[in-house]
N, CA, C and O of each residue as an XYZ file, in Angstrom:
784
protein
N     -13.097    -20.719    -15.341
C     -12.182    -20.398    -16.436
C     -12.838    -19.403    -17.395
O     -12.086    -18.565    -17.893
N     -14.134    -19.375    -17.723
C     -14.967    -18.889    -18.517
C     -14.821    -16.967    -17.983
O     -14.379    -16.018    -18.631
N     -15.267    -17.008    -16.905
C     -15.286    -15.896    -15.767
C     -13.861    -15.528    -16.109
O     -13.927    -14.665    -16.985
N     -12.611    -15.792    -15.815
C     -11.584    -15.782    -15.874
C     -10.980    -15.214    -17.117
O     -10.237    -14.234    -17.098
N     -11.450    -16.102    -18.599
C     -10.917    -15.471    -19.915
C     -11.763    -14.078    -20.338
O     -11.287    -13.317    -21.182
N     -12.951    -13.823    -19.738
C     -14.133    -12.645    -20.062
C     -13.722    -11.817    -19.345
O     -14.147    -10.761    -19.811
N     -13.079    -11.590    -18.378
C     -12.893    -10.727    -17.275
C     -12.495     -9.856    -18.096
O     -11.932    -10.337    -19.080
N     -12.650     -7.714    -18.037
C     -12.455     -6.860    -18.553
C     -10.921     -6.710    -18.012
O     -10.039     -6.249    -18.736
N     -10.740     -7.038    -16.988
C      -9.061     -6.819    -16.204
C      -8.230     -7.611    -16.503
O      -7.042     -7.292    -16.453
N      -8.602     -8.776    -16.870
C      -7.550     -9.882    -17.413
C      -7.140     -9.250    -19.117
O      -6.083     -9.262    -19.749
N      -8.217     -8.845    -19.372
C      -8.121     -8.755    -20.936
C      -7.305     -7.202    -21.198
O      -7.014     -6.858    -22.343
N      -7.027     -6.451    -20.159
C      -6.720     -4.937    -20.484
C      -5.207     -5.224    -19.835
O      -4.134     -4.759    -20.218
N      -5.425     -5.990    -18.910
C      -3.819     -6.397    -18.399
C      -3.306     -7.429    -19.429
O      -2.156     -7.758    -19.136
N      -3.720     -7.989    -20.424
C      -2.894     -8.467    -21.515
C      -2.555     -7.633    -22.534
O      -1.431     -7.719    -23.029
N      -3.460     -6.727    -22.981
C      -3.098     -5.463    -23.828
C      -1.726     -4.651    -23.476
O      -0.845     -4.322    -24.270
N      -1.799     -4.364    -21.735
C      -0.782     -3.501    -21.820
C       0.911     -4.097    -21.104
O       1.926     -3.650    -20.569
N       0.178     -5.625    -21.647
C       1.654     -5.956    -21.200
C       1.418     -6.395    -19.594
O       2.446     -6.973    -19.241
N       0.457     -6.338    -18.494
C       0.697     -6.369    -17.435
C       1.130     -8.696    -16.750
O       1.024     -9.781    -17.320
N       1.354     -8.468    -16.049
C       1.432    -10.123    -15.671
C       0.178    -10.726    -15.136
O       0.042    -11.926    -15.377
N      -0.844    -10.087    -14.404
C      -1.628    -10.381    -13.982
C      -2.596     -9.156    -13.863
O      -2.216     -8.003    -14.066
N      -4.013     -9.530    -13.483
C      -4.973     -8.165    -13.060
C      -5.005     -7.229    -12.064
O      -5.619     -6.164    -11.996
N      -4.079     -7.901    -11.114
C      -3.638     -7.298    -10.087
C      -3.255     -6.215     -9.908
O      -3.529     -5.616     -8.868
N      -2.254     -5.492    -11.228
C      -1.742     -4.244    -11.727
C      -2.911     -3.303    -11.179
O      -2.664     -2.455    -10.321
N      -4.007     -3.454    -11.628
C      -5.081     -2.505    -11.565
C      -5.859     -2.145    -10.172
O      -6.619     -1.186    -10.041
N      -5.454     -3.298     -8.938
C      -5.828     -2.870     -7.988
C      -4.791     -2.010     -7.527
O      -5.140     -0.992     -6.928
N      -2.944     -2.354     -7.787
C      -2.439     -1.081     -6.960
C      -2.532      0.554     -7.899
O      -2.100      1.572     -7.357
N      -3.181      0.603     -9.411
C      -3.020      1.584     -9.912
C      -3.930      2.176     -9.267
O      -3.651      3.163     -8.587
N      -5.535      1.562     -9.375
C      -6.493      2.358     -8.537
C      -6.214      2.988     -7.267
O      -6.307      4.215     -7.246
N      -5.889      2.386     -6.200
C      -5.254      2.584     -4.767
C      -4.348      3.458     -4.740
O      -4.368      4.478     -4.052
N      -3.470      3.104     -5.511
C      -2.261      4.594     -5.648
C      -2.611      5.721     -5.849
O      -2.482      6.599     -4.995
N      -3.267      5.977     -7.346
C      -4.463      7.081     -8.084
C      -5.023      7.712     -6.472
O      -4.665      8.688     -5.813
N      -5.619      7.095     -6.338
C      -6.310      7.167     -5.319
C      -5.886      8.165     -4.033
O      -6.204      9.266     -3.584
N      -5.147      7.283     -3.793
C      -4.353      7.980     -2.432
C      -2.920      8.268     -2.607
O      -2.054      7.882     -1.823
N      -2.772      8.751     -3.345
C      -1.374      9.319     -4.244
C      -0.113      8.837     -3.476
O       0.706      9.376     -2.732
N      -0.369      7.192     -4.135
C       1.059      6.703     -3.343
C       2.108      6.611     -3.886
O       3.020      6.088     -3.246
N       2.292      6.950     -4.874
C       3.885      6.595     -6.478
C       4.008      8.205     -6.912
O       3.189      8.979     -7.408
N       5.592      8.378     -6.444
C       6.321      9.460     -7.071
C       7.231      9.093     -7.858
O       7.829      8.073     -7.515
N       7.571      9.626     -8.892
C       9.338      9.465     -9.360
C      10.308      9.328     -7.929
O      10.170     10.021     -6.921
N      11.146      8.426     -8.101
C      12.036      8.447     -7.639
C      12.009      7.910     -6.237
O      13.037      7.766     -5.577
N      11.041      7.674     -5.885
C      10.645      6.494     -4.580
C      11.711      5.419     -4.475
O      12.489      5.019     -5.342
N      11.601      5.139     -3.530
C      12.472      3.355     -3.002
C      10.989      3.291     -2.112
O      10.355      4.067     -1.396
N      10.837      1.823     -2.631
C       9.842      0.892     -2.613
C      10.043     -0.313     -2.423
O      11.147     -0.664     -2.838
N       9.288     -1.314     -1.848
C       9.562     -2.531     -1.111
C       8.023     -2.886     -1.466
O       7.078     -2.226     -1.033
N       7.865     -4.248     -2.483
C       6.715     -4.649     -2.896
C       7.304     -6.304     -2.242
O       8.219     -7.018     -2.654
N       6.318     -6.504     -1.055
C       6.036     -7.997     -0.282
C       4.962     -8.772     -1.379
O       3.948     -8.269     -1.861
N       5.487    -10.120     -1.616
C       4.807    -11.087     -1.983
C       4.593    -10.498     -3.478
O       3.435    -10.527     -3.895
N       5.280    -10.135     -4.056
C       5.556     -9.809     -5.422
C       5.074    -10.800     -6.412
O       4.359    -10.242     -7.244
N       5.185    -11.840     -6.583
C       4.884    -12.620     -8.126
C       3.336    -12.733     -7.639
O       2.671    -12.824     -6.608
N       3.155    -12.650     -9.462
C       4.227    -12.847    -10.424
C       4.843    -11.961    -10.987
O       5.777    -12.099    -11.778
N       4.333    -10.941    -10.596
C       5.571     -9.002    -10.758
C       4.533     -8.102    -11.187
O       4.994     -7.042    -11.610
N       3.044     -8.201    -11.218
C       2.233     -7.196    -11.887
C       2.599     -5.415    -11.086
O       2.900     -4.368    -11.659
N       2.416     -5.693     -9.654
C       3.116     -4.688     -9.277
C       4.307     -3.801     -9.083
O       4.347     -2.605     -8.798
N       5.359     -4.744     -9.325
C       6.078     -4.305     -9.663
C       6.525     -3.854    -10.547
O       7.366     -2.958    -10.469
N       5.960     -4.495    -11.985
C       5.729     -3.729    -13.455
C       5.273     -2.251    -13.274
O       5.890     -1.294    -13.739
N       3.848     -2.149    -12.371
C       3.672     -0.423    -11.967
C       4.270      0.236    -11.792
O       4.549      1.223    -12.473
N       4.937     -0.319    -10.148
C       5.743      0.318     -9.606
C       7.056      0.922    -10.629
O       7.255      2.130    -10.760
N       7.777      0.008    -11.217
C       8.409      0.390    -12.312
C       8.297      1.521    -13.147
O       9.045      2.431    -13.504
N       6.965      1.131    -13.373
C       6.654      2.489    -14.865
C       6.426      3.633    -14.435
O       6.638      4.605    -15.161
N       5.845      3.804    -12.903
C       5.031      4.779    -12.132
C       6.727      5.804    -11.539
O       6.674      7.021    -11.365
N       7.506      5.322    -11.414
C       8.777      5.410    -10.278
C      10.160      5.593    -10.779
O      11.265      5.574    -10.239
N       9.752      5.770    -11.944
C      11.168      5.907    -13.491
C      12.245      5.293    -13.121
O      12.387      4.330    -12.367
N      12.991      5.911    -13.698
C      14.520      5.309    -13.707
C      15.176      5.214    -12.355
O      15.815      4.319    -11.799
N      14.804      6.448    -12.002
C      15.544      6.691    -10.724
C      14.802      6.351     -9.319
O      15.312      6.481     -8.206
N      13.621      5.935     -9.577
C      13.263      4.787     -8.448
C      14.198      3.256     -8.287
O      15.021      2.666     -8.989
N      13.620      3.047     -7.099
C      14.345      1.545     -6.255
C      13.358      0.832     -6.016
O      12.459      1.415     -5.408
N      13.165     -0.334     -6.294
C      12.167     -1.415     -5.572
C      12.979     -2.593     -5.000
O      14.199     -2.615     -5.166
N      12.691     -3.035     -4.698
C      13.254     -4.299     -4.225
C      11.846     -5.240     -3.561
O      11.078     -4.850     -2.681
N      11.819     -6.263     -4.125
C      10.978     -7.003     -4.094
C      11.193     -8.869     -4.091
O      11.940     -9.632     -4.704
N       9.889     -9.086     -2.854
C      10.098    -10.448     -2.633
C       8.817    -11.372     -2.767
O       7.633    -11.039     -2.706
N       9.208    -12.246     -2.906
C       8.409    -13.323     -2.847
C       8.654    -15.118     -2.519
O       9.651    -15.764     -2.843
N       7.777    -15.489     -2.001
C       8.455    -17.744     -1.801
C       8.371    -18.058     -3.776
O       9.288    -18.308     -4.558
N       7.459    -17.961     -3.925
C       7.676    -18.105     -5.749
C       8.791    -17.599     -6.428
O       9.503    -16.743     -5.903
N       8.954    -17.936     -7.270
C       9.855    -17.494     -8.465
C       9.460    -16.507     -9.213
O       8.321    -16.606     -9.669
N      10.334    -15.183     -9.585
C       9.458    -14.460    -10.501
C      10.152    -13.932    -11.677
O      11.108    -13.266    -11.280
N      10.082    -13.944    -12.911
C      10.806    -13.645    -13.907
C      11.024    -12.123    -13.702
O      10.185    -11.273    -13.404
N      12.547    -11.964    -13.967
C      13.155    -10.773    -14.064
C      12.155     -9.675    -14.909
O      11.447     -9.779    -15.911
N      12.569     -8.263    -13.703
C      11.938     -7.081    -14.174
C      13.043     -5.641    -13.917
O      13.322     -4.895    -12.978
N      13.451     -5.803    -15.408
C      14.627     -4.035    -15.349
C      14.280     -3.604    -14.462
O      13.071     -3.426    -14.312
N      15.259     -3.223    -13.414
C      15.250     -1.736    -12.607
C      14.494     -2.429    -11.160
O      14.275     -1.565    -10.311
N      14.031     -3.973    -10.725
C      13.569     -4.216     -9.783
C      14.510     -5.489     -9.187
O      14.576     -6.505     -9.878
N      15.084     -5.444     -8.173
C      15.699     -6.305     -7.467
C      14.792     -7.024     -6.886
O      13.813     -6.571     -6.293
N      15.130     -8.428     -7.057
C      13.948     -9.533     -6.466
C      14.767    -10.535     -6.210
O      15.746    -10.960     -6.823
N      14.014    -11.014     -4.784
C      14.480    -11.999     -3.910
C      13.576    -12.812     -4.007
O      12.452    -12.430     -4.332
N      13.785    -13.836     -3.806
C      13.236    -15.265     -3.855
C      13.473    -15.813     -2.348
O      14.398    -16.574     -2.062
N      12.628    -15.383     -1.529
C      12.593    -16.018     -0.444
C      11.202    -16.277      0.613
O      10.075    -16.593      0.233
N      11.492    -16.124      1.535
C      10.047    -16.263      2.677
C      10.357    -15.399      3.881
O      11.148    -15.507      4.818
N       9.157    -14.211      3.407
C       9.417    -12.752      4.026
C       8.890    -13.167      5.923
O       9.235    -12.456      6.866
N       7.966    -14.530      6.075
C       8.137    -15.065      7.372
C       8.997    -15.461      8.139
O       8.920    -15.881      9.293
N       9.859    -15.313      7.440
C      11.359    -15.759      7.884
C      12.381    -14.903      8.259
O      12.143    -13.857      7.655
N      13.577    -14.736      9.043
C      14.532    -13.893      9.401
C      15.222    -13.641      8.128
O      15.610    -12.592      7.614
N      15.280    -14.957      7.721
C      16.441    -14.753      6.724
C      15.988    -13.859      5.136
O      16.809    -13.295      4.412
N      14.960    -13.913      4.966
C      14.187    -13.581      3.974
C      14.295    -11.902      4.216
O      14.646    -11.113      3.338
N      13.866    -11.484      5.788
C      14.126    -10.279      5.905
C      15.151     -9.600      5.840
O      15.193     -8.405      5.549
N      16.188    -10.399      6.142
C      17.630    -10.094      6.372
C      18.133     -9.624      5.342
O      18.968     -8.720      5.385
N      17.565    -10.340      3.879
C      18.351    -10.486      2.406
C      17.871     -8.985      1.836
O      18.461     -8.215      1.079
N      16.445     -8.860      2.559
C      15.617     -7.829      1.613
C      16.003     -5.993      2.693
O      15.766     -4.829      2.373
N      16.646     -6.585      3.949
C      17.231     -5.012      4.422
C      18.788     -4.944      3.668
O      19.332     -3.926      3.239
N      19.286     -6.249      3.647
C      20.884     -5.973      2.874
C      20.385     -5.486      1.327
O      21.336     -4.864      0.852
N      19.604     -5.514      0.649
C      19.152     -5.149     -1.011
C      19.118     -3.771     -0.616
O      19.657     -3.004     -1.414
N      18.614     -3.260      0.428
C      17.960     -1.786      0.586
C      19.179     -1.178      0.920
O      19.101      0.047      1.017
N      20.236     -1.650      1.115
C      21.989     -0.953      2.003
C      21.342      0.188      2.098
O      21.228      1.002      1.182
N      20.801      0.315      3.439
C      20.425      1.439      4.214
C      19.875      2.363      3.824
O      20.260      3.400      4.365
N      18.908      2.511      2.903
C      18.248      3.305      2.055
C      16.724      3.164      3.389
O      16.123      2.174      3.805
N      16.601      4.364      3.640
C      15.135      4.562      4.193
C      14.025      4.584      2.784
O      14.066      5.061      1.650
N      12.822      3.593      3.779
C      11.942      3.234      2.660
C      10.427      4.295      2.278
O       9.439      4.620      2.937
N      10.833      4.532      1.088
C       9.096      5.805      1.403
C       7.429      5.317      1.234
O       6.437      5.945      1.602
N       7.507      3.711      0.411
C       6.237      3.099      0.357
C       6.700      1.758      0.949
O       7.887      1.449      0.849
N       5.966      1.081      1.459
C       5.789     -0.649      1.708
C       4.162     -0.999      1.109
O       3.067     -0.630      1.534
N       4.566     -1.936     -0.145
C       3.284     -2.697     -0.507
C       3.293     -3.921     -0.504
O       4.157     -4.588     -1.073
N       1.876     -4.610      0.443
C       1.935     -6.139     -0.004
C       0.599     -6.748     -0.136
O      -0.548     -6.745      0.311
N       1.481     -7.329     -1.097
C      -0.119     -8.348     -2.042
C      -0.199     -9.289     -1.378
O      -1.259     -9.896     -1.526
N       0.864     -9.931     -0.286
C       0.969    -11.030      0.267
C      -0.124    -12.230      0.464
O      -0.938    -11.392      0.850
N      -0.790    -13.330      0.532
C      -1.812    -13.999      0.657
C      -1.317    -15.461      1.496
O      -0.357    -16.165      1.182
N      -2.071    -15.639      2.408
C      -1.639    -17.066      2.005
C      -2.361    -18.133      1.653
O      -3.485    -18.150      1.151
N      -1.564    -19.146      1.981
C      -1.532    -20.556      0.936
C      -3.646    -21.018      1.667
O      -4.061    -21.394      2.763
N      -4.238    -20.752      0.547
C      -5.622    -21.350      1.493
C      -5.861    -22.622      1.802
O      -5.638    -23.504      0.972
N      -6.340    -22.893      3.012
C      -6.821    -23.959      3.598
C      -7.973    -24.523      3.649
O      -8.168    -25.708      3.920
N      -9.115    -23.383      3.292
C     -10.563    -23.974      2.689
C     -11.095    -23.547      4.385
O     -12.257    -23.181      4.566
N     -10.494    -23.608      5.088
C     -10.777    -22.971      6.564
C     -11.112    -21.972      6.984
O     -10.178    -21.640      7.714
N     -11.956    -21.115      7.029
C     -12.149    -19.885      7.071
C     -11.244    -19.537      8.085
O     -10.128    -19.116      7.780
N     -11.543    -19.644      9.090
C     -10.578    -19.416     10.822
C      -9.415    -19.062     10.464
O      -8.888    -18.048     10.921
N      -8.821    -19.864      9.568
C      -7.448    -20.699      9.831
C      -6.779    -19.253      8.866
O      -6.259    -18.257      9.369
N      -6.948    -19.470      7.653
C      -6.879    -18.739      6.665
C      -7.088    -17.274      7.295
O      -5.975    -16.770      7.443
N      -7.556    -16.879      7.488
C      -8.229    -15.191      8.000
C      -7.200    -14.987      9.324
O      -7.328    -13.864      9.812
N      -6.089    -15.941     10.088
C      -5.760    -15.583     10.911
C      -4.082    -15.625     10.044
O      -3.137    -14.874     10.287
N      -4.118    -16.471      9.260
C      -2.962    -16.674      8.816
C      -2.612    -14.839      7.744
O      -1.574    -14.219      7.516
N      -4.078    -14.588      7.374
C      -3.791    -13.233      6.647
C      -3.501    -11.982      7.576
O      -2.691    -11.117      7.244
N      -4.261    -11.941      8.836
C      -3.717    -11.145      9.478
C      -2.051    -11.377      9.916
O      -1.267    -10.434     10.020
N      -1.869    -12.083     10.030
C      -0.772    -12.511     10.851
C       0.192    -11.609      9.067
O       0.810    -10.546      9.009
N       0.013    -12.227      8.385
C       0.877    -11.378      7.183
C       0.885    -10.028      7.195
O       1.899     -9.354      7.015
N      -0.374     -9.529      7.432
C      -0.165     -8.343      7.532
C       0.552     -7.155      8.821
O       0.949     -5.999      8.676
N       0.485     -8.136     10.192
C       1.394     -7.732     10.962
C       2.553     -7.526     10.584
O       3.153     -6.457     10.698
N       3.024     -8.669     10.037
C       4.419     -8.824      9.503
C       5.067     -7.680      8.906
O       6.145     -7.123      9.115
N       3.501     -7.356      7.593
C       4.097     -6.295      6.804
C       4.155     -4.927      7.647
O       5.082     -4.139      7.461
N       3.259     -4.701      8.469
C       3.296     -4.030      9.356
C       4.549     -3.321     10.017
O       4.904     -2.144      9.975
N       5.308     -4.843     10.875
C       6.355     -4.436     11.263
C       7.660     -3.980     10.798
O       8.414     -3.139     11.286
N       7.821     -5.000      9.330
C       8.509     -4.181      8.596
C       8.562     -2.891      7.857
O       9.389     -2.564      7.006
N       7.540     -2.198      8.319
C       7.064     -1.332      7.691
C       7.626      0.136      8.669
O       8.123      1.231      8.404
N       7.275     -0.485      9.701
C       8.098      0.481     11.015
C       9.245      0.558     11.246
O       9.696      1.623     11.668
N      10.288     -0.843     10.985
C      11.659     -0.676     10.612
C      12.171      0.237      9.338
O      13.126      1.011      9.283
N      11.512     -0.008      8.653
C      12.114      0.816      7.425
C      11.796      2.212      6.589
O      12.357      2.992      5.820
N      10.201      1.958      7.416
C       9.677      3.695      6.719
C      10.610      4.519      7.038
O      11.523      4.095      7.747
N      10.616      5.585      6.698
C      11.047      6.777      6.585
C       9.735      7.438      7.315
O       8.687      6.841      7.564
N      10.031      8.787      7.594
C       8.941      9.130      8.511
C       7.939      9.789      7.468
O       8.524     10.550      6.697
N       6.749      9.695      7.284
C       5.952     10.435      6.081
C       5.716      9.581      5.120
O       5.109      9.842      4.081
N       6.300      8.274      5.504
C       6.237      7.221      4.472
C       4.778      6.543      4.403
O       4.023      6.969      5.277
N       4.208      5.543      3.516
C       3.031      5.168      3.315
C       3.411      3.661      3.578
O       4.564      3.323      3.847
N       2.251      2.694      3.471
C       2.339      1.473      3.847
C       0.813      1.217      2.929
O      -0.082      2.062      2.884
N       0.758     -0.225      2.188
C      -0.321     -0.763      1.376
C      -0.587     -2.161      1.429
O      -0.135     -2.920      0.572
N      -1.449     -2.640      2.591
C      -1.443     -3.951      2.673
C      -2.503     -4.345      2.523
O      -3.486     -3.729      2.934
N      -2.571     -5.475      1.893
C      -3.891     -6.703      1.711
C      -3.873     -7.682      2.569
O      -2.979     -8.498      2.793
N      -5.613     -7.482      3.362
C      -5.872     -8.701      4.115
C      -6.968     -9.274      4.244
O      -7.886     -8.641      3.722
N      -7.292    -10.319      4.777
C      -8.778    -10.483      4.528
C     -10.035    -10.063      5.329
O      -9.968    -10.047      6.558
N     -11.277     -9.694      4.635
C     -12.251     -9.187      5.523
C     -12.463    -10.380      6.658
O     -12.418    -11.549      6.275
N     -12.713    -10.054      8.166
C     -13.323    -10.722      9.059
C     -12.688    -10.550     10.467
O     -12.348     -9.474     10.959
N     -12.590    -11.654     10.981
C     -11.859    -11.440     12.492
C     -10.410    -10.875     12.366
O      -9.601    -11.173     11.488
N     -10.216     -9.941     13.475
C      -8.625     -9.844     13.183
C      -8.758     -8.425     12.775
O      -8.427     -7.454     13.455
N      -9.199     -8.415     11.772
C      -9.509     -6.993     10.742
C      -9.678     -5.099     11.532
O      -9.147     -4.152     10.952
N     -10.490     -4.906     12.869
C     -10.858     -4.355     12.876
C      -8.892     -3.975     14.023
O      -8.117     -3.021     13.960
N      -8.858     -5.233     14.853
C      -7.193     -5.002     15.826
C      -6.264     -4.320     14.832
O      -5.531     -3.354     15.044
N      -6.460     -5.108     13.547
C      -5.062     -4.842     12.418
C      -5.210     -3.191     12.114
O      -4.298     -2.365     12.099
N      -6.756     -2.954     11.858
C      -6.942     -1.330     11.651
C      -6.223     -0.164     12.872
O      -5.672      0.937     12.864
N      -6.564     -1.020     13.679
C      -6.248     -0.367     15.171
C      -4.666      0.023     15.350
O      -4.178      1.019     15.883
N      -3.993     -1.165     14.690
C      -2.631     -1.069     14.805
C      -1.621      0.114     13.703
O      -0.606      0.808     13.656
N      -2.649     -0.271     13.065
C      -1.752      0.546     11.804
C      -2.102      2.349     12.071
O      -1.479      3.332     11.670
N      -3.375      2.240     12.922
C      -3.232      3.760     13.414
C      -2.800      4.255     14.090
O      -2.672      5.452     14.348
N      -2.352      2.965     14.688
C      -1.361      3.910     15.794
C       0.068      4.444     15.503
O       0.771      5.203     16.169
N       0.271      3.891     14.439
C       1.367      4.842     13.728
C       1.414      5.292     12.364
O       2.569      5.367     11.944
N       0.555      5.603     11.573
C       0.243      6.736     10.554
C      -1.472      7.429     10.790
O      -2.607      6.985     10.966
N      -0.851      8.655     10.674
C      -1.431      9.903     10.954
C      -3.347      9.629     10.204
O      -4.376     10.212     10.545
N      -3.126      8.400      9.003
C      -4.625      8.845      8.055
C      -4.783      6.768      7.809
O      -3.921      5.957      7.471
N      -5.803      6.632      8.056
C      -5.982      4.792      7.594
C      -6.914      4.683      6.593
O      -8.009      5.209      6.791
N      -6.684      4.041      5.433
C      -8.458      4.018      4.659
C      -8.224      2.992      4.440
O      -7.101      2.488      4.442
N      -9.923      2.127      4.050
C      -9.720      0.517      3.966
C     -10.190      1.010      2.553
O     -10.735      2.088      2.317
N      -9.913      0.132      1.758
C      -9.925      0.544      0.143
C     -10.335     -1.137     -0.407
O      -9.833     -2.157      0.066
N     -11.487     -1.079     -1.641
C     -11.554     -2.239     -2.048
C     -11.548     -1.874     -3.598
O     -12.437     -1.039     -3.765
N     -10.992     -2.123     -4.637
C     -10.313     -1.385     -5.520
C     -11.826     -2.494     -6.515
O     -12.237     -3.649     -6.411
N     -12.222     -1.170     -7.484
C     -13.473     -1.518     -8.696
C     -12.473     -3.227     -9.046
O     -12.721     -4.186     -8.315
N     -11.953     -3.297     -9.609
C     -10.835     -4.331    -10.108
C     -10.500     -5.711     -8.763
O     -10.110     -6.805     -9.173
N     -10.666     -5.528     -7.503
C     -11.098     -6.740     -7.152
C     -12.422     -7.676     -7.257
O     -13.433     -6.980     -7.176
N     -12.629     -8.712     -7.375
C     -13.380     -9.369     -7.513
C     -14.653     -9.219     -5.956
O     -14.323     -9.226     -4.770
N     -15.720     -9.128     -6.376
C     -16.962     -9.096     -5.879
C     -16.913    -10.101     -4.469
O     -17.087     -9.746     -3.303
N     -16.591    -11.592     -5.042
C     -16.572    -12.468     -4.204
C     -15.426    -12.783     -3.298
O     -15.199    -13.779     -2.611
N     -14.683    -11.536     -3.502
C     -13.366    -11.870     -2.857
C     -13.649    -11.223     -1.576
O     -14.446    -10.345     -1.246
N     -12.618    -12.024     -0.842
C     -12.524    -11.399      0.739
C     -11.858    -10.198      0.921
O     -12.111     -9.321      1.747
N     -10.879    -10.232     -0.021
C      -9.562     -9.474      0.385
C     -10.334     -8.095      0.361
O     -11.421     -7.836     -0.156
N      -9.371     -7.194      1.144
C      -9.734     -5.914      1.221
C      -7.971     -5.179      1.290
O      -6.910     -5.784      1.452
N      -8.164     -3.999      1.137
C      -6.516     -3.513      1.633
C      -6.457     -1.601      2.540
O      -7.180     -0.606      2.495
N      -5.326     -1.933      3.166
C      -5.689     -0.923      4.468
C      -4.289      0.162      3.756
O      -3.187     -0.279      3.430
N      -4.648      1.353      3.672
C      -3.751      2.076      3.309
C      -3.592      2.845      4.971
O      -4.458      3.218      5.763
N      -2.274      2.863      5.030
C      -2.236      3.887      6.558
C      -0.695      4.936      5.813
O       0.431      4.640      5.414
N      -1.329      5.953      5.921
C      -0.403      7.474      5.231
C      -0.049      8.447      6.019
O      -0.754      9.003      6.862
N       1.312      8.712      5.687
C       1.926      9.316      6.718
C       2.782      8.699      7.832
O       2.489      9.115      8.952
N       3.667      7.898      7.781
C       4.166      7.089      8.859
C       4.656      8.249     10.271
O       4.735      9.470     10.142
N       4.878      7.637     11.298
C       4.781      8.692     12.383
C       5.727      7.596     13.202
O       5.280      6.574     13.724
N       7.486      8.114     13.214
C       8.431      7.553     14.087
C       8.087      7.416     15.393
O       8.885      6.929     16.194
């Protein structure tokens, strides 16, 4: 908790309004690899409690689209459509291609995680497996030239998931943003340029 209230990211994401510290790993990453234009349609997976989508928001003006999901609940954010469902699911997907009424997508980001088990194995297969997911939805809906931003965890699994995502965008970088935590596993795979 101590670690937690001292943190420089917790404390700059309360200044500017953000929901969580999280904000700062997709600002870095974006910055970065110049993923947010005005006027994007965007699809943020595993959304709450909305820090990214607050970005996405501010980054993507008025005339951007997000549509965003999550199994949690997440308090309303102007200008972002959010579903409350389970993107493992058909139906979850189903709700979040009817939000998009046929709008080709130009980013896919997901914070997605799952629920830990204290298992290393278990956990690290369950994150890849999310990130397939995001993966595949990512191939249904890009647009061609489109980007994709997923979080998964370092270890087994990791190097196939890299493998996959190159095989359909043109550029892959694994990115671990100043603003994640040291002891964390997570890492996130940017693949740019989607390729129909």
């Amino acid at each position: 908790m101590h670690d937690h209230v001292n943190d420089p990211y917790v404390q700059a994401a309360a200044r500017r309004g953000f929901r969580s510290r999280a904000a700062f790993k997709l600002l870095e990453i974006a910055d970065k690899d110049q993923l947010l234009k005005p006027g994007m349609t965007v699809v943020d997976l595993g959304a709450a409690p909305g820090s990214w989508s607050q970005v996405l928001r501010e980054r993507l003006g008025s005339s951007g689209m997000i549509v965003a999901i999550d199994l949690l609940p997440m308090d309303g954010i102007a200008g972002v459509t959010f579903i409350q469902g389970d993107f493992r699911e058909d139906d979850g997907v189903a709700a979040l291609t009817a939000a998009l009424a046929g709008r080709n997508v130009d980013l896919v980001v997901s914070d997605m995680a799952p629920n830990l088990s204290g298992i290393d194995a278990v956990d690290q297969a369950r994150s890849i497996h999310l990130g397939d997911l995001a993966l595949e939805f990512a191939m249904s809906n890009l647009k061609e030239g489109g980007d994709l931003l997923v979080k998964v965890f370092q270890g087994s699994g990791l190097p196939e998931f890299q493998r996959a995502i190159s095989a359909h965008f043109e550029k892959v970088y694994v990115r671990k943003p100043k603003s994640s935590r040291d002891r964390s596993r997570e890492t996130f795979l940017v693949g740019k340029r989607f390729k129909r």
